[in-house]
N, C-alpha and C positions, 0 to 999 in steps of 0.2 A: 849058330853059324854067323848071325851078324855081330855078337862079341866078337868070334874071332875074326874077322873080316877088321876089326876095327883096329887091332893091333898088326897089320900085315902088310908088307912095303906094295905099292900101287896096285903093281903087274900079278901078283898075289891075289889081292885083294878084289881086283875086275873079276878073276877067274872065283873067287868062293863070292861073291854075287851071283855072279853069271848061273853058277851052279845052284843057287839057290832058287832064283828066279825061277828057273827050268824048275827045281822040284814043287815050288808052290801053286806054277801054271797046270803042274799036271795032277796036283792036289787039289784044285777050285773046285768049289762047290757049284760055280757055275759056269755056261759057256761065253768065254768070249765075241762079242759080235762085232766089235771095232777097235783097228790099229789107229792109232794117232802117229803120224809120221811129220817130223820136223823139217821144215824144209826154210834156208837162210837165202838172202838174197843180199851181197856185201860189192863196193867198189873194187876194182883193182888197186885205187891208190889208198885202200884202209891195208894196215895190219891188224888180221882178228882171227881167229880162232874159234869153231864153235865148241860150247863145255860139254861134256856126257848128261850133266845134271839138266840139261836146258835153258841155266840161266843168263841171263843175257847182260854183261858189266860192261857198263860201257867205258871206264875206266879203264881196260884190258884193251882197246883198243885206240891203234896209234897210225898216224900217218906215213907212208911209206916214204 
């Protein structure tokens, strides 16, 4: 699945993750015991975006 996830335009490609994801979490050999949840704290006068991946470019961000 992640071959073809890798040839697949964005909005494709989110959903054959997403779907995999799900199949591997319900395949785990073991239990999950913690979320890690991202949480950003940004000016009003930046322009930024946070990415999917978590990474953090600060290049990618610009002054309003």
């Amino acid at each position: 699945m992640m071959a073809e996830a890798s040839s697949q335009a964005a909005e494709e490609r989110e959903q054959t993750i997403q779907e995999l994801n799900a199949m591997l979490h319900e395949r785990a050999p073991w239990i999950y015991l913690n979320r890690q949840y991202s949480v950003y704290g940004a000016s009003e006068r930046v322009e930024w975006e946070a990415r999917s991946d978590e990474r953090i470019d600060a290049y990618e961000m610009s002054p309003k």
